[in-house]
N, C-alpha and C positions, 0 to 999 in steps of 0.2 A: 205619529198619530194616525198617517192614515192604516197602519198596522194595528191596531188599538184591540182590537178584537179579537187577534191570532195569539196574542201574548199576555194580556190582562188573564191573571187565574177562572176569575168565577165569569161560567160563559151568560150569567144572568146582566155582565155588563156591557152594554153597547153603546159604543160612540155616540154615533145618531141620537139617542135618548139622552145622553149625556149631556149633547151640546143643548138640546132642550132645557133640563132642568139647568141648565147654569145661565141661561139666556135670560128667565128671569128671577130677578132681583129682588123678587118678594120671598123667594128661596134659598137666599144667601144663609147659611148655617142649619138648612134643614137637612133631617135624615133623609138619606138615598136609598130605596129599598128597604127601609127599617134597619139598616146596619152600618152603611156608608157616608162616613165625610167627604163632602166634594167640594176641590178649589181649581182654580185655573191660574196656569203663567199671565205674565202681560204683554208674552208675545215678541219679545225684548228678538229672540230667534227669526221674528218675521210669521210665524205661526202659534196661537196661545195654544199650550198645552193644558190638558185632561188629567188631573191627578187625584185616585180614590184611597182612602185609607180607613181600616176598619179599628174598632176599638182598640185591639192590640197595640198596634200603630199609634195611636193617638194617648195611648200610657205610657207608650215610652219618650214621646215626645213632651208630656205636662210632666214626666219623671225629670227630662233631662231639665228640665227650667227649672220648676222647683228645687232638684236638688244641687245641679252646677251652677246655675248664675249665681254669680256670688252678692250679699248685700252691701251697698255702699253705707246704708247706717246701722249695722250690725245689731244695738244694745234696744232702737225702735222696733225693727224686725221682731225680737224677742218676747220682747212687751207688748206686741200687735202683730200676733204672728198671722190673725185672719187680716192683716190691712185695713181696719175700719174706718181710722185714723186719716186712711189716705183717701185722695180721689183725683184716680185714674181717668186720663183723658187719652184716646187714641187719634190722632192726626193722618187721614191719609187718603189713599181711596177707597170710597165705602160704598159706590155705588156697582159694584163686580163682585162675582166671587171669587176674591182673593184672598190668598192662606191666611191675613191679617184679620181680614175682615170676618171671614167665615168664623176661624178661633175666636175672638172678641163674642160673636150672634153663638156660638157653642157654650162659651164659658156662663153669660149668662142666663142662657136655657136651662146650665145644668146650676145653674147656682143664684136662682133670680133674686135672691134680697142682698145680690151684690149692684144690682140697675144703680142706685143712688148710688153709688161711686166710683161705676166708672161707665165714659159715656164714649161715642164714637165722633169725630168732626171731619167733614168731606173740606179736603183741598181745594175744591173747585166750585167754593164759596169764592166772593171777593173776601180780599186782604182782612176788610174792615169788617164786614160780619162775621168770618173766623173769630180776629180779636175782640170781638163783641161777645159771641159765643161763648169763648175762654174766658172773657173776665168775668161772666154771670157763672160759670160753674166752677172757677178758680182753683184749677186741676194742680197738687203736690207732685205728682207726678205726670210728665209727657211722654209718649212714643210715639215717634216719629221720624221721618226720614231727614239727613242732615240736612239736605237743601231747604226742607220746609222748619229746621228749627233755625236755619241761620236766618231764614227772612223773618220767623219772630221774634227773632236777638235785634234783630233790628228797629222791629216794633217796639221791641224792650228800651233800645237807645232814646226813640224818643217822646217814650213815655205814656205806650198806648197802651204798654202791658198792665194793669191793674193788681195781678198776683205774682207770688214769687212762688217758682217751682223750687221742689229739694232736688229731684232728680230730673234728669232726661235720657228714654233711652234711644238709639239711635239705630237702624238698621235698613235695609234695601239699596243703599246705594255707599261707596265709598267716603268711610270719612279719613279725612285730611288732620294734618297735627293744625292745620291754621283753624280751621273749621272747627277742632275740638276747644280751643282756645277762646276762640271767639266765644260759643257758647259757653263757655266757662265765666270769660269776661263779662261777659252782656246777661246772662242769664243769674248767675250765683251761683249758680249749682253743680253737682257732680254728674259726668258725663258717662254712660255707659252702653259702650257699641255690642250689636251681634253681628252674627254673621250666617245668617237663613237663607233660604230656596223654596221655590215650591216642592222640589224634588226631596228633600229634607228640609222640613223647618227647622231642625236648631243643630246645625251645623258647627257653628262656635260660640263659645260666650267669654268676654275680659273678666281677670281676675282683677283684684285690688290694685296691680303694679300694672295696669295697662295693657297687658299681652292678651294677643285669642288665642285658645286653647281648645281646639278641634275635638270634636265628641268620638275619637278615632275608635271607641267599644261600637259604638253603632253606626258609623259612617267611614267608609275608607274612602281617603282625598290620594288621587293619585299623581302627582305635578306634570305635565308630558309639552313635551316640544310640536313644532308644527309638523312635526313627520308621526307622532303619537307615544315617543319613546318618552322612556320615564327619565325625569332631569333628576341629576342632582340637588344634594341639602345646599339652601344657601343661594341657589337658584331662581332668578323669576320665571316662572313655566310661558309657554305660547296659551297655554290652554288645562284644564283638571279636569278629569276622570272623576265620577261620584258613583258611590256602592252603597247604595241601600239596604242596610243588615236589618230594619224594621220593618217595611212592606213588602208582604209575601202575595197580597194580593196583586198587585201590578212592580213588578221586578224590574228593579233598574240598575243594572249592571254596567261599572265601565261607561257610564250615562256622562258626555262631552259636555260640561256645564257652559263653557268659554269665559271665565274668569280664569286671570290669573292669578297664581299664586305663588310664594315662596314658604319651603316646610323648613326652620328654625333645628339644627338639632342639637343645640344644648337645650339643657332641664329645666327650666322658669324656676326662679328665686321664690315664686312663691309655697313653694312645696308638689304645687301639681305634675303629675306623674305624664300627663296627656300634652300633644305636643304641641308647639306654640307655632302659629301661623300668620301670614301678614297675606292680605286678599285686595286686588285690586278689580272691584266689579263696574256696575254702573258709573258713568263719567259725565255725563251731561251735566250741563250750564242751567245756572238760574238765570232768564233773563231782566233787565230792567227796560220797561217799556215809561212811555208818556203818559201821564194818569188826567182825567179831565180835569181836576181844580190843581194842576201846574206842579204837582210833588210826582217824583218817579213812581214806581209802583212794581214790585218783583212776582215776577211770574214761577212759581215751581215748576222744574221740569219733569216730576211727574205727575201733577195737575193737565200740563200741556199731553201729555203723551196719552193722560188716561180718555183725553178730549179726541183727540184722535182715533185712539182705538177703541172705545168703546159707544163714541158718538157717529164718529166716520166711518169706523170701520176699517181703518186702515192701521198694517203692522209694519211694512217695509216703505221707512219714511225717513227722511232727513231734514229738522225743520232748522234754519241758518239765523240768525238777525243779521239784519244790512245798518240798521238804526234805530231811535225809539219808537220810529212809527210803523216801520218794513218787517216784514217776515218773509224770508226765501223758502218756499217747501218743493223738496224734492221727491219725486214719484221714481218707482219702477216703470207704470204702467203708461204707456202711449197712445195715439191716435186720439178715437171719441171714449174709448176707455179710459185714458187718463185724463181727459178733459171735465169727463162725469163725476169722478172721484177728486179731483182739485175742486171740483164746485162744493162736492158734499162737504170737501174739509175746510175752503172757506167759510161757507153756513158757518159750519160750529163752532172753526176759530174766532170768527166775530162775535157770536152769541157769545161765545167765553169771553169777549173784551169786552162785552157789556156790562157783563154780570161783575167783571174784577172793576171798572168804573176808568177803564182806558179812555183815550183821546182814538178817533176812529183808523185802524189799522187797514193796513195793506197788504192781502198776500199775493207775493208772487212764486208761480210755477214754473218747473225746470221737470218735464215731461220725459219719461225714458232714458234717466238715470240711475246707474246704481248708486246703492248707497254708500258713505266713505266708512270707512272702520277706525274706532278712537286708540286709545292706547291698551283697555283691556281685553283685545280682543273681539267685544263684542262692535254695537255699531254704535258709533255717539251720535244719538239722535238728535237733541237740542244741544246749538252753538250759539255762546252767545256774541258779539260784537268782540272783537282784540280789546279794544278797547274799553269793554264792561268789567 
């Protein structure tokens, strides 16, 4: 990023300006310069990145959904191929500009008499006005990320959910065969994952037999060890290489995503030609905290994360639970510097425990530490308890 300048194509874009128009939120899905989509990472790096892409870019991107994610009710699809039938709810962070959120504020700019069906719901509501939310607009279809569909399979267990979804899609963080299940069991429904970045949104998508199937015409995934050599098939990599064949205005070559991955190389049973991938990204914990009227209460951790970085300000963070009342957060930054910055992120950890309707928490600080790294390479920010 901070090169942003020397290698972004059109010299009409400037970082500085950039972080401007993305700082506010009344901007999320607006043109940039009359020609540009603009999203940001969440920083997951320790730094949120700047990512522009111009219409080209963003055709080949609504091509590759449209035409490769495959449909789970194939003969509905047909008979309602504009979706009318359905309604669309998006769970997640909506208060940033992120690739989610921006697409969603794009899709319906460009197509406004889709508004009544489908709508956006911020994470970092309490539990019970989300599921409030949801059962007033009683969405056929969810996306959203799997920690925040497994807390409302949960809701679903005991009986707060009012509607039944047909679908659920799932993406941003790692889903698990237990996770899939669950939502399966709890929810009724058919489960289906992707596999996006800010750096490419649609990276992979599940065909009908469960497998991801990498968009290798327009993305090359490259698997590479800790030394940056390419592994072999069958291999879980240290780390992936990503090649952007769509954005020509800011080029990302050989771009170190830090997931891992394994490339499959037999053919998928399902006919598809393109190759099937297994991706181990985000790792973090939901946690279960103490709710004030004496019921647990599940925190998402990217609710928690988005609370940080976009309230506190803070990317290079480690937040631990000790218990259902304790929260251990770990800083980089030391002295009256880290002192200032634990303050900011208590504030708005607490505000957040207000709002989700916790019992009063406690953070504590661990000043001038690095952070620990989880299993996909990246950093697992939120842990929850061994015992949760």
């Amino acid at each position: 990023m901070s090169h942003f300048d020397d290698w972004v194509t059109d010299p009409s874009l400037k970082l500085s300006e950039l972080r401007a128009f993305t700082a506010d939120s009344h901007r999320i899905g607006a043109s940039y310069l009359g020609e540009y989509l603009v999203w940001e990472s969440s920083g997951t790096s320790h730094e949120p990145g700047i990512f522009v892409q111009n219409a080209r870019t963003m055709a080949v991107y609504d091509a590759l959904e449209v035409v490769r994610r495959s449909a789970p009710r194939p003969v509905q699809r047909w008979l309602d191929p504009m979706a009318l039938a359905e309604r669309i709810a998006f769970v997640g962070a909506t208060n940033g500009h992120f690739a989610s959120a921006v697409s969603l504020c794009r899709m319906l700019e460009l197509n406004p008499w889709l508004a009544p069906f489908m709508r956006s719901f911020s994470i970092l509501q309490s539990t019970r006005n989300l599921v409030d939310a949801l059962n007033a607009f009683a969405p056929t279809v969810m996306a959203t990320y799997p920690t925040v569909a497994a807390l409302l399979a949960d809701e679903a267990d005991r009986g707060a959910l009012h509607f039944a979804p047909k679908e659920v899609w799932t993406g941003g963080e790692t889903l698990s065969a237990a996770v899939r299940q669950r939502l399966e069991r709890a929810l009724g429904c058919v489960v289906r994952n992707s596999y996006g970045a800010s750096e490419f949104m649609s990276i992979g998508w599940e065909c009908d037999r469960g497998h991801l199937h990498a968009n290798a015409d327009w993305v090359i995934l490259e698997p590479v060890d800790d030394r940056g050599r390419l592994m072999p098939a069958n291999a879980l990599s240290y780390s992936t290489l990503l090649t952007n064949l769509a954005n020509h205005v800011q080029p990302l070559i050989r771009y170190d995503l830090g997931d891992q991955l394994r490339l499959h190389p037999e053919r998928c049973d399902c006919g598809c030609a393109l190759p099937v991938i297994e991706v181990l990204g985000r790792s973090d914990d939901a946690l279960v905290m103490a709710g004030r009227d004496g019921r647990p209460v599940t925190l998402a951790p990217l609710a928690l994360t988005t609370v940080l970085e976009d309230a506190a300000g803070v990317f290079d963070f480690h937040l631990r639970q000790r218990d259902d009342h304790t929260l251990v957060l770990r800083l980089g930054q030391a002295g009256v510097d880290g002192e200032e910055v634990l303050a900011r992120c208590r504030l708005e950890l607490n505000k957040f425990a207000l709002a989700q309707e916790l019992q009063p928490i406690r953070v504590i600080g661990e000043l001038g530490q690095a952070t620990p790294r989880g299993r996909s390479g990246k950093a697992q920010r939120i842990v929850a308890c061994p015992e949760k």
